[in-house]
C-alpha positions as CSV (number, residue, x, y, z in Angstrom):
1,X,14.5,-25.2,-3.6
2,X,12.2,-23.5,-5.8
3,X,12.5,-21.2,-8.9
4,X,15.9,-19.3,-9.1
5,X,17.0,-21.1,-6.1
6,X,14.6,-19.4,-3.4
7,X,13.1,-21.7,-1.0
8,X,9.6,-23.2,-0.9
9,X,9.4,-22.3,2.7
10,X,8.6,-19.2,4.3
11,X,8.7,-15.5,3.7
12,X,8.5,-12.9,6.6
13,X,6.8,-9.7,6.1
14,X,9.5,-7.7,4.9
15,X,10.7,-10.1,2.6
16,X,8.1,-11.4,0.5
17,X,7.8,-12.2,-2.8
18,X,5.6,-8.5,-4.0
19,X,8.4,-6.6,-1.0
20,X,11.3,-8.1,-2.9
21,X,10.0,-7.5,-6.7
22,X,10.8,-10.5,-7.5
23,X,10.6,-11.4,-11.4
24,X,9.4,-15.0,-11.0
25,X,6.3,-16.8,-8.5
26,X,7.9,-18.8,-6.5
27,X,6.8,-22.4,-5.4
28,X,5.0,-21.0,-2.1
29,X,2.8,-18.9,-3.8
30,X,1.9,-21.6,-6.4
31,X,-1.7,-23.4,-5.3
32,X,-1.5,-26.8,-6.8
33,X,-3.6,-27.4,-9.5
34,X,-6.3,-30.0,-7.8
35,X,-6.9,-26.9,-5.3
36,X,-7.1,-24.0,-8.0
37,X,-10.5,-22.9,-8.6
38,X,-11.7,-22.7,-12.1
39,X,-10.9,-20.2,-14.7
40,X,-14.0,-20.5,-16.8
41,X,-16.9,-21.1,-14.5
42,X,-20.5,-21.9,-15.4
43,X,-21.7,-19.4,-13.8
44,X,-21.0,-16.2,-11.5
45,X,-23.3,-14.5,-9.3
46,X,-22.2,-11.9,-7.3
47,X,-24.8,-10.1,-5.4
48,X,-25.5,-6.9,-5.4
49,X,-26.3,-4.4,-2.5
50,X,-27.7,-1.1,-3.1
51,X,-27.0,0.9,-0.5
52,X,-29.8,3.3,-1.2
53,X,-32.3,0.2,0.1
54,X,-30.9,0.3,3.1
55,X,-30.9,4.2,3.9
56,X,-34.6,4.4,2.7
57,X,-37.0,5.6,5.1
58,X,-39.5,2.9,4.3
59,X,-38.7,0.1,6.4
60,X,-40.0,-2.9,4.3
61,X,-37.2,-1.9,1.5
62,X,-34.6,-1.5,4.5
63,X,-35.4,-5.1,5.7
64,X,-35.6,-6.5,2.1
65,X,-31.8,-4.7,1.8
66,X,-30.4,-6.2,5.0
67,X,-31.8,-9.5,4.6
68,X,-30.0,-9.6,0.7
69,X,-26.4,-8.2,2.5
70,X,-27.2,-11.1,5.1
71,X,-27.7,-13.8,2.7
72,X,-24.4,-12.3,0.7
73,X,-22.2,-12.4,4.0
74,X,-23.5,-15.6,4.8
75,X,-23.5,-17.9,1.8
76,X,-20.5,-16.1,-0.3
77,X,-18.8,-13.7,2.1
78,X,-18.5,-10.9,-0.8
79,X,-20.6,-8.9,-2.4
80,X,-20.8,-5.8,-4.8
81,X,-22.1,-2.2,-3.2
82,X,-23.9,-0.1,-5.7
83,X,-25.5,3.9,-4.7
84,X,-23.2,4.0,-1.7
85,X,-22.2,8.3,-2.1
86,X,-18.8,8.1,-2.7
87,X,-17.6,9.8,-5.8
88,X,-15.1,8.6,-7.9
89,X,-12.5,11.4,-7.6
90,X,-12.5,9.6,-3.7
91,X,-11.9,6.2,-4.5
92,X,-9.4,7.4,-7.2
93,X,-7.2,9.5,-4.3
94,X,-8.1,6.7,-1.8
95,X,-6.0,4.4,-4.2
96,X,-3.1,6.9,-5.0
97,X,-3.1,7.2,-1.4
98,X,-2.5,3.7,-0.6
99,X,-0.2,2.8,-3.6
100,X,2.1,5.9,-2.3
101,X,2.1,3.9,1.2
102,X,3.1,0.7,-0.7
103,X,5.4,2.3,-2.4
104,X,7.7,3.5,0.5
105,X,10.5,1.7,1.7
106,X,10.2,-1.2,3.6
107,X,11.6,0.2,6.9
108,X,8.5,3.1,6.7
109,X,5.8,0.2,6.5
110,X,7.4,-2.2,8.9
111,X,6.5,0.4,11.8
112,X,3.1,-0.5,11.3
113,X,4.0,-4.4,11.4
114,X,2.0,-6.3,13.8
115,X,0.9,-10.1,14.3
116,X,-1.7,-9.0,16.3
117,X,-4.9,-9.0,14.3
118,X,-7.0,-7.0,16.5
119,X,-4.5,-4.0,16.4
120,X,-6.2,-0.8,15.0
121,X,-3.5,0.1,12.5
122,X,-1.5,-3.2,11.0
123,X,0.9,-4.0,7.4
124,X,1.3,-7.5,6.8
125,X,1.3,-10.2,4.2
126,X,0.0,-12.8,5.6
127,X,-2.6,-13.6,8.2
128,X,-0.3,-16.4,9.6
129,X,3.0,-15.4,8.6
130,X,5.4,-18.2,8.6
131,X,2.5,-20.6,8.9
132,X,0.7,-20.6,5.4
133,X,2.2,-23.5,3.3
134,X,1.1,-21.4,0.0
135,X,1.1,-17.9,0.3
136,X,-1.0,-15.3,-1.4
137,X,0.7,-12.9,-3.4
138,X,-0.7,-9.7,-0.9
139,X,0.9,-7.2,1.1
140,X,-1.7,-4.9,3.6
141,X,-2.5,-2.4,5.7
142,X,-5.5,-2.4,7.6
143,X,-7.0,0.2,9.3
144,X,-10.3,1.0,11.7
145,X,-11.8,4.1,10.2
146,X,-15.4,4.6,11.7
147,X,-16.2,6.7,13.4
148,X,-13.2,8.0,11.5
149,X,-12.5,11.1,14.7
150,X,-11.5,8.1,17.2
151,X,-8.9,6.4,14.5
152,X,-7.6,9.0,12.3
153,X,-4.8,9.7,14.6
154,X,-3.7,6.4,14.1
155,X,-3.2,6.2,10.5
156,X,0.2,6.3,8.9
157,X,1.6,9.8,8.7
158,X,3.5,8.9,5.3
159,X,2.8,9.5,3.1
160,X,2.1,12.8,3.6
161,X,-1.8,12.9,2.3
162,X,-2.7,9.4,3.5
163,X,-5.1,11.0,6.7
């Protein structure tokens, strides 16, 4: 048993940790401390792709731009996007949008439950539910969005504003 008597083991999508709002972290979602990565590193580098490079019309900049995004994906698998259009009024509606979707009840987000990963519209926690001895403290939904005409159909219908 861990923390206020809850189990170590498992928690299905529908009843994890962030679903539950839960007041503790409880032992599954605890990395042990040889396998935590440092708070205070030497040194962080995260690359920076401007999307501007790569939309140029001279093609020596556009190969310099995908060849840095190449490297990124490659040797860190993240990356920061700089001069890619998209105001910040946008991103700001894109994230009411989605925390209004998180914010319904369970039983509204479970109709987009699916363990299939290769489903065009999926909420989850986890990418191996049930599997994952620690957990990470996530709930999701993924969507395809491009071209956005062939998926927006898809997309949740609640809240209201989401498409």
């Amino acid at each position: 048993m861990g923390l206020n008597g809850e189990s170590s083991g498992t928690f299905p999508t529908g009843k994890t940790a962030q679903e539950k709002g839960l007041s503790y972290v409880p032992n599954a979602y605890v990395i042990p401390a040889p396998h935590r990565p440092s708070m205070s590193p030497e040194i962080a580098i995260v690359p920076i792709i401007d999307m501007a490079s790569l939309r140029s019309s001279d093609s020596v900049q556009r190969s310099l731009a995908t060849e840095e995004l190449r490297k990124a994906c490659i040797s860190l698998g993240f990356f920061q996007i700089i001069n890619h259009g998209i105001t910040e009024t946008v991103m700001e509606e894109a994230l009411s949008q989605a925390n209004e979707f998180f914010n319904l009840p369970l039983k509204e987000k479970m109709k987009y439950k699916s363990d299939d990963v290769c489903k065009a519209v999926r909420y989850g926690t986890s990418l191996k539910d049930g599997v994952d001895k620690i957990k990470f403290w996530r709930v999701f939904l993924k969507h395809y969005a491009h071209p956005l005409e062939d998926w927006i159909d898809s997309w949740p219908t609640n809240p209201r504003n989401y498409r």
